[in-house]
N, C-alpha and C positions, 0 to 999 in steps of 0.2 A: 504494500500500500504506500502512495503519496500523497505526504498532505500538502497542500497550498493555501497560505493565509495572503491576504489581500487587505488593504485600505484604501477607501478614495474616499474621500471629503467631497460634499455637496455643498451646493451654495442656496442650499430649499430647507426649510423645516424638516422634521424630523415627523411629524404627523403628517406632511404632505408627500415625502417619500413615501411612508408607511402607507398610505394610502392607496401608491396606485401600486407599491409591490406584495401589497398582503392580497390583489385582487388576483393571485395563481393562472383563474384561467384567461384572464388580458395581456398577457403577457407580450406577444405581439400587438398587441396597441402601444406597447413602448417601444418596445425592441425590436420591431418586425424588423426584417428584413425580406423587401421588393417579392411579390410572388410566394409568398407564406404564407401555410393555412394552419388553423388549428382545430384541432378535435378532443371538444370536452366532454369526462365521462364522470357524472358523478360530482358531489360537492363536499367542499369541507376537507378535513385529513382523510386521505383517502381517492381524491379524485385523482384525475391521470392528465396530463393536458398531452397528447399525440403530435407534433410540429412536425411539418412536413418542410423543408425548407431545403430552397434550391444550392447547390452547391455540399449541403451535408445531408441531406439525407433525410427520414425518418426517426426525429426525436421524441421518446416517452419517457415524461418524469412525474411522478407521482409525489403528492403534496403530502409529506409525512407528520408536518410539525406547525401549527399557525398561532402563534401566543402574542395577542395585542397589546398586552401586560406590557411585557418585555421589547414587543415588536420584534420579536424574531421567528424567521419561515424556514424551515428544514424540506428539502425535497429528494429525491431518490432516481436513479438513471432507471426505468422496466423494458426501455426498448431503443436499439441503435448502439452503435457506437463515436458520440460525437467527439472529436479533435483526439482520436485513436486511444479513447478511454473503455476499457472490458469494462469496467464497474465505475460506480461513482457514484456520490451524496454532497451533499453541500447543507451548508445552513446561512444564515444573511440575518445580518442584526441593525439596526437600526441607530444609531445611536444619536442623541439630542445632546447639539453642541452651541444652542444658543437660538434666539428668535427664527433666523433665517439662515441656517445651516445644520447640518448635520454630518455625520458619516456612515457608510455603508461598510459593515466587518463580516469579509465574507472569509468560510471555512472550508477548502475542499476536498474530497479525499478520494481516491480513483486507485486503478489497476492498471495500466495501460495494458492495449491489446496486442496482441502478438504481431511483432515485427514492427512497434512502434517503441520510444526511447522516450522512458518516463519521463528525463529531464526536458526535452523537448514539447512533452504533450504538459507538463507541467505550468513553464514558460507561455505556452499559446492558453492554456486557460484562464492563467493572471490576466495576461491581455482582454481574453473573453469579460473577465470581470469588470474592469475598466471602463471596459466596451459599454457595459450592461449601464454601470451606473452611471458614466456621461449620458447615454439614451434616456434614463431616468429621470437626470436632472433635467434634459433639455423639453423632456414632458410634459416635465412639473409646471415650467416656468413658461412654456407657449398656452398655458390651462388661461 
């Protein structure tokens, strides 16, 4: 197993991040990427969001952990292998760092799949995170 820790600092509240990432199945409403579909099954811990996305493939992750307490989402890889991960979970916290900022602490942890180089698939998921939470904020703040 690999883990990857992440930090990115937002420049949006911490209830407004929380907001549009505790919604699992919109995820593509943030993060889409051009020609993406999603297919949702079920709600709550437990449901599954199915992402069909051009260039990677067939993504299934399933929403393991949703605590507005805390603001933090736990989810789970059930189908695909994105950015040459066998397995993989993550969890994303929230955290309130003032009126109009926050930060996003994200946890990941994978197997990379055969004839892929963990340190590699590692690095390109940090990125992915990055990815995710610039998408986030640039969300938050077009609302």
């Amino acid at each position: 197993m690999t883990e990857v820790d992440e930090r990115c600092a937002l420049s949006v509240s911490a209830d407004e991040a929380w907001t549009v990432l505790a919604d699992f199945g919109a995820f593509l409403d943030w993060a889409g990427a051009p020609g993406a579909t999603a297919k949702i099954t079920g709600e709550g811990p437990g449901m599954v969001r199915l992402l069909n996305i051009p260039d990677l493939g067939t993504i299934g992750e399933r929403l393991e952990n949703l605590d507005a307490a805390s603001k933090v989402l736990s989810y789970s890889l059930v189908e695909g292998k994105p950015l040459g991960m066998q397995t993989y979970s993550a969890r994303v916290q929230v955290v309130d760092l003032g009126p109009s900022s926050c930060e996003l602490k994200w946890h990941g942890v994978f197997d990379a799949a055969p004839g892929f180089d963990a340190k590699e698939v590692g690095a390109n998921l940090a990125t992915s995170y990055q990815g995710m939470s610039g998408a986030l904020e640039a969300f938050v703040k077009a609302r």
